[in-house]
C-alpha positions in Angstrom: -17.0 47.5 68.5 -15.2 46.1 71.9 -15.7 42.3 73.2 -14.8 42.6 76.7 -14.8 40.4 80.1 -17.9 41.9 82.1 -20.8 41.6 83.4 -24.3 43.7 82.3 -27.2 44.2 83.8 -30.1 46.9 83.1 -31.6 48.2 86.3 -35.1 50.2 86.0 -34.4 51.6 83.0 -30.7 52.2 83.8 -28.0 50.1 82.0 -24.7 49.1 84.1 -21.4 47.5 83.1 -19.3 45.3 85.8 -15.6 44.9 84.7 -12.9 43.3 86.4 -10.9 40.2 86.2 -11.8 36.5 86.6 -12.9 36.0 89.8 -13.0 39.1 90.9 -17.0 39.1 91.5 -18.3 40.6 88.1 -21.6 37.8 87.6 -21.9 37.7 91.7 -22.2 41.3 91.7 -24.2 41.8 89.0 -26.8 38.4 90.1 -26.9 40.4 93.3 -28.1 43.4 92.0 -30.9 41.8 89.9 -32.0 39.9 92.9 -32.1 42.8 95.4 -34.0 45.2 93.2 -36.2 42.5 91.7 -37.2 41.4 95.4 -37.4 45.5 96.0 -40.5 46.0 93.4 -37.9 47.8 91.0 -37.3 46.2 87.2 -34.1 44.4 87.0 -32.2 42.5 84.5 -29.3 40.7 83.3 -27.7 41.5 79.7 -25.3 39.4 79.5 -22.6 37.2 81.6 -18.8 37.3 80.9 -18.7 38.2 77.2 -20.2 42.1 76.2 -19.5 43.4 72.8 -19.6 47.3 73.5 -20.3 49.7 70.6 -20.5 53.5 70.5 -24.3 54.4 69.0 -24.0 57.9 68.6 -23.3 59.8 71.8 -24.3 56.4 73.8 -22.5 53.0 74.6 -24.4 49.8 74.3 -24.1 46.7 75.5 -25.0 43.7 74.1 -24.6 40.0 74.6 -22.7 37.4 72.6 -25.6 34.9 70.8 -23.8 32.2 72.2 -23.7 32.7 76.0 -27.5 34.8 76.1 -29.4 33.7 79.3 -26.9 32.4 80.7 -24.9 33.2 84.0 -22.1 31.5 86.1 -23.3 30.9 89.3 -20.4 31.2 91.8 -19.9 27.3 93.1 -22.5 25.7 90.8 -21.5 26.7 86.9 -23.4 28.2 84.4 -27.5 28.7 85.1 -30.7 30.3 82.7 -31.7 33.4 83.7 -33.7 35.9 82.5 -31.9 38.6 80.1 -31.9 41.9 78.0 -30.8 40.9 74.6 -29.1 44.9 75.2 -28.7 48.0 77.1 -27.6 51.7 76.7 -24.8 52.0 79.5 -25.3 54.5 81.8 -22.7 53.2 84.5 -19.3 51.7 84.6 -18.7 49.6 87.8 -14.8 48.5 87.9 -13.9 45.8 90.6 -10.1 46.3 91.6 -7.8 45.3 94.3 -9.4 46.3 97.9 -6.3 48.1 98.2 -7.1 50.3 95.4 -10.9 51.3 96.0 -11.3 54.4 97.1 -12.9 54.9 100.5 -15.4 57.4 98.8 -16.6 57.4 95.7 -15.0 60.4 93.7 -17.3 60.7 91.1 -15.2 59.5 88.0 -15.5 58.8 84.3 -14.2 56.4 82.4 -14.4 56.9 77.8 -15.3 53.2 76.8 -15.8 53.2 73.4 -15.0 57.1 72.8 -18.1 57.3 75.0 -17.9 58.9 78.6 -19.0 56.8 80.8 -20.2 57.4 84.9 -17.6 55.0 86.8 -17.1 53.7 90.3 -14.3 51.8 91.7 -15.4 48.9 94.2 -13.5 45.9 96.0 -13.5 43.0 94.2 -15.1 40.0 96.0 -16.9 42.6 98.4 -20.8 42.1 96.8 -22.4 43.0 100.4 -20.7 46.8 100.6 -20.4 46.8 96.6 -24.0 46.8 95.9 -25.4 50.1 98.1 -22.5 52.3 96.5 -23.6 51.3 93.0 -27.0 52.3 93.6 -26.2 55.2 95.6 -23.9 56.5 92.7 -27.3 55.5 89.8 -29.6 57.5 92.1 -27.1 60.6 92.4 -26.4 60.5 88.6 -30.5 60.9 89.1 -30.6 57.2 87.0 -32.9 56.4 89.2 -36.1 57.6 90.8 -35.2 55.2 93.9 -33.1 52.8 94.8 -33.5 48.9 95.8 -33.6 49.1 99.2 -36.0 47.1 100.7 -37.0 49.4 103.3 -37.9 52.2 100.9 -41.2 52.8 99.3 -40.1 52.6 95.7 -41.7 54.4 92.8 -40.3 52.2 89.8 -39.9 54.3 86.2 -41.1 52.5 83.3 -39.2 51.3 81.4 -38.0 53.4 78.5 -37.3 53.2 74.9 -34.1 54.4 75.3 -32.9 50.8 77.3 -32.7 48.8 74.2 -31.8 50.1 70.7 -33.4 49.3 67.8 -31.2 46.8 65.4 
């Protein structure tokens, strides 16, 4: 079991980490998300906002959120704000912010083992939410996480929601 600075966020039945350091755009990334599927037609979630306690559940890594800090999110330039939340999620994607000077131009298709778990990962600019946000879900729908993305200028065919999203306690 892991606490760790990030960011979760379940989208359709998909489960996604954001890691990176303070500031670097982990809750406005991950608010972002939830608010471009949601307004999309496709299911979208927050876990949790800051604090994550990882744990390997057989071949899987789930995220769950600290009791303390559940529904809640900082809002860049307001503070901390309700919203609404997964109590956990199976992670199916690892999103690290770094340094714009280290984010690859194109997305090599990497792992990362959280956990003793492999782990899908992309690299992204940190503080760049407006060109992070496509590459995360063009990298869900090529892991075929998602039957289609949240683009509003798609017809979207949203999965239900599966079983597999939230593990039993």
């Amino acid at each position: 079991m892991k606490n760790v600075h990030a960011s979760g966020l379940v989208i359709g039945d998909r489960g996604v980490i954001v890691l990176g350091p303070s500031g670097a755009g982990k809750s406005t990334l991950a608010l972002g998300l939830v608010a471009r599927c949601r307004a999309a037609g496709m299911p979208a979630w927050l876990v949790g906002d800051d604090r994550l306690v990882l744990e390997r559940h057989g071949p899987r890594l789930v995220a769950r959120v600290p009791g303390a800090i559940a529904g809640l999110a900082e809002v860049y330039g307001h503070g901390p704000a309700a919203q609404a939340h997964e109590a956990a999620a199976v992670i199916d994607l690892c999103v690290r912010l770094v340094p714009a000077r280290e984010a690859p131009r194109l997305d090599p298709g990497g792992v990362e083992l959280i956990e003793t778990v492999e782990i899908a990962a992309l690299a992204v600019a940190e503080r760049a939410v407006a060109a992070a946000m496509p590459a995360v879900l063009a990298r869900l729908e090529a892991l075929g996480r998602l039957r289609a993305g949240c683009d509003e200028t798609r017809a979207l065919q949203p999965r239900p929601v599966g079983a597999d999203r939230t593990p039993s306690p």
